[in-house]
C-alpha positions as CSV (number, residue, x, y, z in Angstrom):
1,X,4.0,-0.8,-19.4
2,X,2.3,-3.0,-17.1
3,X,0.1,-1.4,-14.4
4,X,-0.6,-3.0,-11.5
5,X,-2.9,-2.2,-8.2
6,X,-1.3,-1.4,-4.6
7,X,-3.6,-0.8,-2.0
8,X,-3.1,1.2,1.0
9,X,-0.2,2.3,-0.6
10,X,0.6,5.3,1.6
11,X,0.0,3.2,5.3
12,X,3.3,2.0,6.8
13,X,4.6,-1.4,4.6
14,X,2.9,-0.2,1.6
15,X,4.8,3.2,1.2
16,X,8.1,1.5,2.0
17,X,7.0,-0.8,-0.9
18,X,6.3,1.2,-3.8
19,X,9.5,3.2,-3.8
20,X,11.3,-0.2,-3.7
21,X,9.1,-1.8,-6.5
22,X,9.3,1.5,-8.8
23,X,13.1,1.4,-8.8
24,X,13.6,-2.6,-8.9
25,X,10.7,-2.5,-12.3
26,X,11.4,-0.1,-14.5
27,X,8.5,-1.7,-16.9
28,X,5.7,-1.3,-14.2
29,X,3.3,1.5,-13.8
30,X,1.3,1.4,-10.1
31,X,-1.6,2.8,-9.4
32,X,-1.9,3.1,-5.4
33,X,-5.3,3.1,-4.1
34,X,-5.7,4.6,-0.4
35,X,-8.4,6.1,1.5
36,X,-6.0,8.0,3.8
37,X,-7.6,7.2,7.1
38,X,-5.3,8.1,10.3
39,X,-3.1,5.5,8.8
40,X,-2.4,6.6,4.9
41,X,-0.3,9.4,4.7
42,X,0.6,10.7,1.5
43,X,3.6,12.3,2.9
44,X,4.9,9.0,3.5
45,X,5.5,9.2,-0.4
46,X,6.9,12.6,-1.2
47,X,9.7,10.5,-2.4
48,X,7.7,9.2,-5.5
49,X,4.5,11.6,-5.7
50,X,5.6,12.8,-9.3
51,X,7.1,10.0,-10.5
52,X,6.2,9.0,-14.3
53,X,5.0,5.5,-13.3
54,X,3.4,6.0,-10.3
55,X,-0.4,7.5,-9.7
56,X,-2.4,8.1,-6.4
57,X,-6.6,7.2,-6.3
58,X,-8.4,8.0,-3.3
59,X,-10.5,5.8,-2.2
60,X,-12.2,2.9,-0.3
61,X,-11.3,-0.6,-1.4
62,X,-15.6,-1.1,0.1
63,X,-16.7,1.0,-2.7
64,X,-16.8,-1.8,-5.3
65,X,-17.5,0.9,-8.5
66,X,-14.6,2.9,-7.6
67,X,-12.7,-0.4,-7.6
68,X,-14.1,-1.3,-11.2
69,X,-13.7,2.2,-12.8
70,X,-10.0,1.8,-11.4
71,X,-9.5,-1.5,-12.8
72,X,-10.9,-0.7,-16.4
73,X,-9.8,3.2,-16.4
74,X,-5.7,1.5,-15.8
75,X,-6.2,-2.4,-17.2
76,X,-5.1,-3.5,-14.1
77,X,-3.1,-6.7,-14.8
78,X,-1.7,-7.3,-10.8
79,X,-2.8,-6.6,-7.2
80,X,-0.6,-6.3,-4.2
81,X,-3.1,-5.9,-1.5
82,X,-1.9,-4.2,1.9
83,X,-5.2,-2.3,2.5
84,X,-6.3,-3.2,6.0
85,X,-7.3,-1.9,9.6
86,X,-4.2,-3.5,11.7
87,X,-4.6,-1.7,15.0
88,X,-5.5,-5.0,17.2
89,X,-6.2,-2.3,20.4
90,X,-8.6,-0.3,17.8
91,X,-10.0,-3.8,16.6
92,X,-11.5,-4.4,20.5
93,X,-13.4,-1.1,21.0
94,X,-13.9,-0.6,16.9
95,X,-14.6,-4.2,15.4
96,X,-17.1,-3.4,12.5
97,X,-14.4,-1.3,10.8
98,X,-11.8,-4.1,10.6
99,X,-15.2,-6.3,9.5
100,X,-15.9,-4.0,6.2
101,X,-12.3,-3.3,5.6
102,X,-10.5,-6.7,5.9
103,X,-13.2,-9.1,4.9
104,X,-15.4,-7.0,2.0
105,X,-12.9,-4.8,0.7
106,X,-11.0,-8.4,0.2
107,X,-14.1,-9.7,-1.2
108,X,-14.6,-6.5,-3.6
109,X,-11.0,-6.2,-4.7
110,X,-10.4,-10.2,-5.4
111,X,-13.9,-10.4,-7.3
112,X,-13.4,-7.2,-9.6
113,X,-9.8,-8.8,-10.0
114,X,-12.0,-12.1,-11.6
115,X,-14.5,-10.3,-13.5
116,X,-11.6,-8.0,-15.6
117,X,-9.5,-10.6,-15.7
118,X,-11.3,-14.2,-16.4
119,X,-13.8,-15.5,-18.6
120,X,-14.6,-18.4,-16.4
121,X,-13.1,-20.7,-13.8
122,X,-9.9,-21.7,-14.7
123,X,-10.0,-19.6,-18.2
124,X,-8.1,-16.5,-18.2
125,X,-9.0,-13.5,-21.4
126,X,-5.9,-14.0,-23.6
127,X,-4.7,-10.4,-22.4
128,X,-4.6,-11.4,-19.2
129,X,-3.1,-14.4,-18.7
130,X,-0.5,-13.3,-16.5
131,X,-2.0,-11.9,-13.8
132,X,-2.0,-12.8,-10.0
133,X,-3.2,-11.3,-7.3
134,X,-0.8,-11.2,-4.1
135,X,-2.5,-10.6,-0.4
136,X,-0.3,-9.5,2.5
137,X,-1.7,-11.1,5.9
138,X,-0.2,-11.6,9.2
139,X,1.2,-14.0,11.7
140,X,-1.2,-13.5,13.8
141,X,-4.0,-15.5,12.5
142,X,-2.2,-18.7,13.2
143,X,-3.3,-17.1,17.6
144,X,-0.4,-17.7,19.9
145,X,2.3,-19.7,21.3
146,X,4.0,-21.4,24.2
147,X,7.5,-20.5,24.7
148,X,8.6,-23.2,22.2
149,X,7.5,-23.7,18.7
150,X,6.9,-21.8,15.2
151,X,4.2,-20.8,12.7
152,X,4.4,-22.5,10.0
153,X,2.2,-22.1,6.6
154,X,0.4,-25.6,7.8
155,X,-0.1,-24.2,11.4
156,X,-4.0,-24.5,11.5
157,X,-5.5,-21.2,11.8
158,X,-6.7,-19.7,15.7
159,X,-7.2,-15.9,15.6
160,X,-7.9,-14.3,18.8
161,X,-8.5,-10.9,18.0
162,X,-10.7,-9.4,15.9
163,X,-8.0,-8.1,13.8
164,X,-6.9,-11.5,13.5
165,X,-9.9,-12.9,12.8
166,X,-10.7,-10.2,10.2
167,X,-7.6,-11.3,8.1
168,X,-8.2,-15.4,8.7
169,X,-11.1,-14.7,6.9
170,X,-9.9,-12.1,4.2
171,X,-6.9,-15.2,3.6
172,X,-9.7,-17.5,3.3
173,X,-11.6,-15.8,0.8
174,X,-8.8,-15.8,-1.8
175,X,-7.9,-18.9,-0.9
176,X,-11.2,-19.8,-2.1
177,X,-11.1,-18.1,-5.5
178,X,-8.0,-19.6,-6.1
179,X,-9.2,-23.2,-5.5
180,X,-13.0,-22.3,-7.0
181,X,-12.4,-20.3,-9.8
182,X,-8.5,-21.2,-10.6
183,X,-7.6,-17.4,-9.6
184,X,-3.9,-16.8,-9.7
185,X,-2.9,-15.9,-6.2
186,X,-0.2,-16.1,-3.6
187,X,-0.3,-14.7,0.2
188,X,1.9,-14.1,2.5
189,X,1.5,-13.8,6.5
190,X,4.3,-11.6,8.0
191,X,5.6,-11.1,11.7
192,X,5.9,-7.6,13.4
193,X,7.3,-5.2,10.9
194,X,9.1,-2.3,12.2
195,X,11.0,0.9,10.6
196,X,10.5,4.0,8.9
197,X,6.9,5.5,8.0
198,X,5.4,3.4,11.0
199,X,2.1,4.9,12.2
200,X,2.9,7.2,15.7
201,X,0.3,4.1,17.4
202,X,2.2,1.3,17.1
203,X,4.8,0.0,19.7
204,X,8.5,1.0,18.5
205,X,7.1,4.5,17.2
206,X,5.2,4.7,20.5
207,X,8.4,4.3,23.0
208,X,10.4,6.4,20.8
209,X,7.7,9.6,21.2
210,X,7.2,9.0,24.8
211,X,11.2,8.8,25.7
212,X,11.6,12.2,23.8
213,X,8.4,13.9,25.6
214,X,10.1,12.5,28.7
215,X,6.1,10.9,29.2
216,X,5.5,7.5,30.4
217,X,6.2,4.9,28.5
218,X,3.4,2.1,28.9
219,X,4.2,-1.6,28.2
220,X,1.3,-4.0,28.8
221,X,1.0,-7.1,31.8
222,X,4.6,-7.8,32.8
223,X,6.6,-7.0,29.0
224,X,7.5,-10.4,28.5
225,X,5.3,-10.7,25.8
226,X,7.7,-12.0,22.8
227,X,7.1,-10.8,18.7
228,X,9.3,-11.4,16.0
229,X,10.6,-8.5,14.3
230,X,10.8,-8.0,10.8
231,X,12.7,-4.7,9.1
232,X,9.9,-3.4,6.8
233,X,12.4,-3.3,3.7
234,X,13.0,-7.2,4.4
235,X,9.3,-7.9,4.3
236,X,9.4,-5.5,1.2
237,X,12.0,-7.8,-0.9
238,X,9.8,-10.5,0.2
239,X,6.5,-9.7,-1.0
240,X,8.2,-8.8,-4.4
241,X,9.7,-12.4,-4.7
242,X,6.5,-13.7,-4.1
243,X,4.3,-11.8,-6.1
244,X,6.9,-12.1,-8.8
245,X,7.9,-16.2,-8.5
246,X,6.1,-17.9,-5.8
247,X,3.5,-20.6,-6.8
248,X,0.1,-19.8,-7.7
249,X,-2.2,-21.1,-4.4
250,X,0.6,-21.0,-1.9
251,X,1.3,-19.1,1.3
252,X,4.4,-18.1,2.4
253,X,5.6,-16.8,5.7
254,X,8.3,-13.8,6.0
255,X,9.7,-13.4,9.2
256,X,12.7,-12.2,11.1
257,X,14.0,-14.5,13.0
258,X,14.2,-11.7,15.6
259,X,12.5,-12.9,18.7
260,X,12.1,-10.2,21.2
261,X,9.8,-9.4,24.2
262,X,8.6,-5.8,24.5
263,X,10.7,-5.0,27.9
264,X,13.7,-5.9,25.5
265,X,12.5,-3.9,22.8
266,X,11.8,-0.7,25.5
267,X,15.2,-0.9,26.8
268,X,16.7,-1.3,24.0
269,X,15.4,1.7,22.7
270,X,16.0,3.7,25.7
271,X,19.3,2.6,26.0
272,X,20.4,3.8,22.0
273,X,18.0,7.2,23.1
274,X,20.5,7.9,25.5
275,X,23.6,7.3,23.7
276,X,21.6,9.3,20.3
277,X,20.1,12.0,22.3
278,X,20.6,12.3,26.1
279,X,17.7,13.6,28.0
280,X,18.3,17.0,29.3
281,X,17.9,15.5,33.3
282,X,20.9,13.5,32.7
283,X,18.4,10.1,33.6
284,X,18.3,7.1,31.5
285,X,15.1,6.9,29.3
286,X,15.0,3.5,31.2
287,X,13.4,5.1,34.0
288,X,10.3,6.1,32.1
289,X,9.5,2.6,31.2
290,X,6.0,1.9,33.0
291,X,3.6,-1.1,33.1
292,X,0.0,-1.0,32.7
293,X,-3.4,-3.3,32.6
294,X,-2.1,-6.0,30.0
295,X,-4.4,-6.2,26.7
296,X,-7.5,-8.5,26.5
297,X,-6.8,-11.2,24.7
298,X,-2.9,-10.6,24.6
299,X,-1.3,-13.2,22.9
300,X,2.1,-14.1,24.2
301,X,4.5,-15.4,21.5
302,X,4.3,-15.0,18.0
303,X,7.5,-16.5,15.7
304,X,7.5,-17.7,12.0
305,X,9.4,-20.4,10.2
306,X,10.5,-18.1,7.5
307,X,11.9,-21.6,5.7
308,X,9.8,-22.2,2.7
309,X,10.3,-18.5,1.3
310,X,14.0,-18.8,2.0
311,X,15.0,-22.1,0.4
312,X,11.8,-21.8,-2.4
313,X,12.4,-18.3,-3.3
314,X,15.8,-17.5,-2.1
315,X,14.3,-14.7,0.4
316,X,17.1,-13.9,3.3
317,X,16.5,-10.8,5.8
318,X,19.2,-8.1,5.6
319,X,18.8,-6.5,8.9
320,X,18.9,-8.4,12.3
321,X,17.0,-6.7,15.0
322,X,20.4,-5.1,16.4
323,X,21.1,-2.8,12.9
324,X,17.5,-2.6,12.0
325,X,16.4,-1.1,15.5
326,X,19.2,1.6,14.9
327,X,18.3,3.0,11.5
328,X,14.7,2.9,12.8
329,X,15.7,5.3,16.0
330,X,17.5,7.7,13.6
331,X,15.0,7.6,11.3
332,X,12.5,9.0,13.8
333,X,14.9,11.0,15.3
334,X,15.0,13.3,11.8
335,X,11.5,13.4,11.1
336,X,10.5,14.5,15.3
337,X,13.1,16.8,14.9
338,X,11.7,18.2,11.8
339,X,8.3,18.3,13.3
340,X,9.7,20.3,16.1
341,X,11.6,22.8,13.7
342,X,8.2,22.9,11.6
343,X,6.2,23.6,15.0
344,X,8.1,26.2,15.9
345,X,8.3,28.4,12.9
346,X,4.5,28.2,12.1
């Protein structure tokens, strides 16, 4: 049995990920280290909390002793790395946060990872020769773009956030032990992932709640801001295939192919709202959409050339944004429902 780390294992990607990886490796043991800020949930993992091969750690990937006791108490011999602050709003009025978390929980993990698992640069210990160390990261450190054009693994880095600039520099630090200390890693940067077990903040959750509270829903500057959308299973399936065969040292960027701008995305979802669950006035959810004092720092476009994962690999997305948008809607639809239910009868 091989065990292997996944941090931030009950936020949003990670929990979709570890039910995934536990039925796809039936050899692999994870240990899932979370701190379970406002953005862990463990109930985001009901599914798997007493499974055989799978074992929950609280804690902070900043506490570098928890991280060693972990590392020795499991004989770590992998790390898949989702642990981060990602809120880009609660990056402007909270930076330091994204600062510790992103850059020396990175540092922590990554240099914990060389100490167990190398006896010096470019020498692994015979035991664990196999090893890698995989670090998810986002589009968004690559900044923005016109209306034309996509990221592409040699577009030069521009964050604009600090979010973004938080995981340029987390990407840049195991880049560095890979090409300093002959570290087996791989990253990947990712476009907007959407779906089930998506933090209530985030944008799709966010128009969702508001059309069912019948409560304004707010869409920065003028909506035409364009992402593109990735079902959080696709990414999923990705990461696997390069944590399990992508080339030690390289990045490789998952994306959609699902450009939309968040006015589409609002009326989309207002338009399936109505069809899935009418609103008791009779009016379209439509009419709630409202615009409000755009973002500082908003970057317009963000779109990935998903090419070198999909002809390297063999990585190909499932779900368009049409079908993936739909199971994300009922999705929330069950679990706002059960909250209700749950409200009511406690």
């Amino acid at each position: 049995m091989t065990h292997i780390l996944v941090t931030g294992g009950s936020g949003f990607i990670g929990s979709n990920f570890i039910p995934y990886y536990l039925n796809t490796n039936p050899n692999i043991h994870i240990v899932n280290l979370d701190v379970l800020t406002y953005a862990g949930n463990n109930d985001n993992l009901l599914e798997v909390e007493n499974h055989n091969r799978y074992t929950f750690v609280k804690g902070n990937i900043c506490d570098r002793s928890h991280v060693e006791k972990i590392f020795t108490t499991f004989e770590i011999k992998g790390v898949i790395h989702f642990a981060a602050e990602s809120h880009v709003d609660n990056s402007i009025t909270n930076p330091s946060a994204f600062m510790e978390t992103n850059i020396l929980g990175t540092f922590n993990l990554i240099d914990v990872a060389k100490k167990n698992w190398m006896m010096a640069p470019g020498v692994y210990k015979e035991a664990y020769k196999d090893c890698r160390f995989h670090h998810v990261s986002t589009d968004e450190v690559y900044g923005t773009l016109g209306e034309e054009g996509l990221f592409m693994e040699t577009t030069p880095y521009a964050p604009n956030s600090p979010y973004s600039a938080s995981k340029a520099s987390s990407d840049f630090i195991v880049r560095s032990y890979h090409h300093t200390f002959g570290m087996d890693v791989v990253t990947t940067n990712c476009s907007n992932n959407y779906g089930p077990k998506q933090h209530d903040e985030k944008l799709i959750p966010t128009i969702i709640r508001k059309a069912l509270s019948n409560q304004a829903i707010p869409i920065y500057g003028d909506g035409k801001n364009i992402r593109d959308w990735l079902y959080v299973l696709d990414h999923c399936t990705g990461i696997a295939l390069a944590y399990e065969k992508g080339t030690s040292g390289e990045t490789y960027n998952i994306g959609g192919r699902n450009e939309r701008n968040n006015l589409y995305i609002a009326t989309k979802i207002c338009t399936l709202l109505d069809r899935y669950k009418p609103s008791d006035d009779g009016k379209s959810y439509v009419s709630l959409i409202s615009y409000v004092k755009d973002r500082a720092g908003h970057d317009f476009r963000y779109a990935i050339d998903a090419s070198k994962i999909e002809n390297e690999l063999g990585w190909k997305a499932s779900e368009n944004f049409e079908t993936g948008i739909e199971k994300t809607i009922e999705w929330y639809l069950e679990k706002y429902e059960f909250s209700k239910k749950n409200h009511l009868t406690t």
